[in-house]
C-alpha atoms as one frame of an Amber mdcrd trajectory, in Angstrom:
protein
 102.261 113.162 102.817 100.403 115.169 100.222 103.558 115.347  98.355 104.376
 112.350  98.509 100.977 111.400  97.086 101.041 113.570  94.147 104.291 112.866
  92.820 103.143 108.845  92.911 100.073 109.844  91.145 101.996 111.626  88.308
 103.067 107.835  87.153 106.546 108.377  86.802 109.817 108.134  88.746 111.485
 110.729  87.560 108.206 113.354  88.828 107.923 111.163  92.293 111.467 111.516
  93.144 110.970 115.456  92.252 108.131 115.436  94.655 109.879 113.613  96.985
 112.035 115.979  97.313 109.436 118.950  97.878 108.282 116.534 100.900 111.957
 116.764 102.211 111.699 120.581 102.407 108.416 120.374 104.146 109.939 118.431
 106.723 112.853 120.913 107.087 109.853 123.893 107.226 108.618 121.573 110.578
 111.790 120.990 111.855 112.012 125.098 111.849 108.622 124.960 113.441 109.884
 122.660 116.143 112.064 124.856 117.433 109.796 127.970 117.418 107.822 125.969
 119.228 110.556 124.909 122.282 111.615 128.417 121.942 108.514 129.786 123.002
 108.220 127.460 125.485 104.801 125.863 123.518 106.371 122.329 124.200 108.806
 120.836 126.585 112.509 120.153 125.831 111.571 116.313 125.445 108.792 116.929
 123.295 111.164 118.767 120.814 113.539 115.699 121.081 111.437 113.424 120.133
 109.554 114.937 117.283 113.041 116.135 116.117 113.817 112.657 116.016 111.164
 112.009 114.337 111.824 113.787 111.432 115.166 112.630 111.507 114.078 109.061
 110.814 111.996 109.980 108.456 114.562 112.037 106.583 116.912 109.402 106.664
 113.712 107.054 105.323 113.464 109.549 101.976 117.089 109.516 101.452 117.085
 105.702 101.229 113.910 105.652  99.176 115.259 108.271  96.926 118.020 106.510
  96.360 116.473 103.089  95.740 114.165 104.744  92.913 116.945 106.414  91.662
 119.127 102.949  91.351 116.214 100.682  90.958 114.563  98.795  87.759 111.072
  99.744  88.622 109.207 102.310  86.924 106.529 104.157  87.150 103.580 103.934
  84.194 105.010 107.012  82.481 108.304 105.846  81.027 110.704 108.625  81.929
């Protein structure tokens, strides 16, 4: 979320897509978390399903929202 806020704060698309992409890899650092986590037995096999999910979703979410700012006629303030 952090990232997500930063690169919308730098005012342009071109920067918030960037970030948006640093949020991706975040969520690929919990996914790897995830499954420490089953493998030691920390949470249960349906708790890993559905965080994994989860993050799933939301991956699929960023793709689509990358690719709408990426395609779209909006801009941020900062012309890029």
């Amino acid at each position: 979320m952090s990232n997500i806020a930063e690169g919308f704060g730098r005012g342009g698309n071109s920067e918030f897509i960037q970030f948006l992409f640093t949020a991706k890899g975040s969520l690929s650092e919990a996914k790897s978390q995830l499954y420490i986590a089953a493998d030691l037995n920390y949470i249960t096999e349906a708790e890993f399903k559905k965080a994994y999910d989860m993050t799933e979703e939301i991956t699929r979410m960023m793709n689509s929202f990358i690719k709408s700012l990426k395609s779209g006629d909006r801009k941020g303030l900062k012309t890029d």
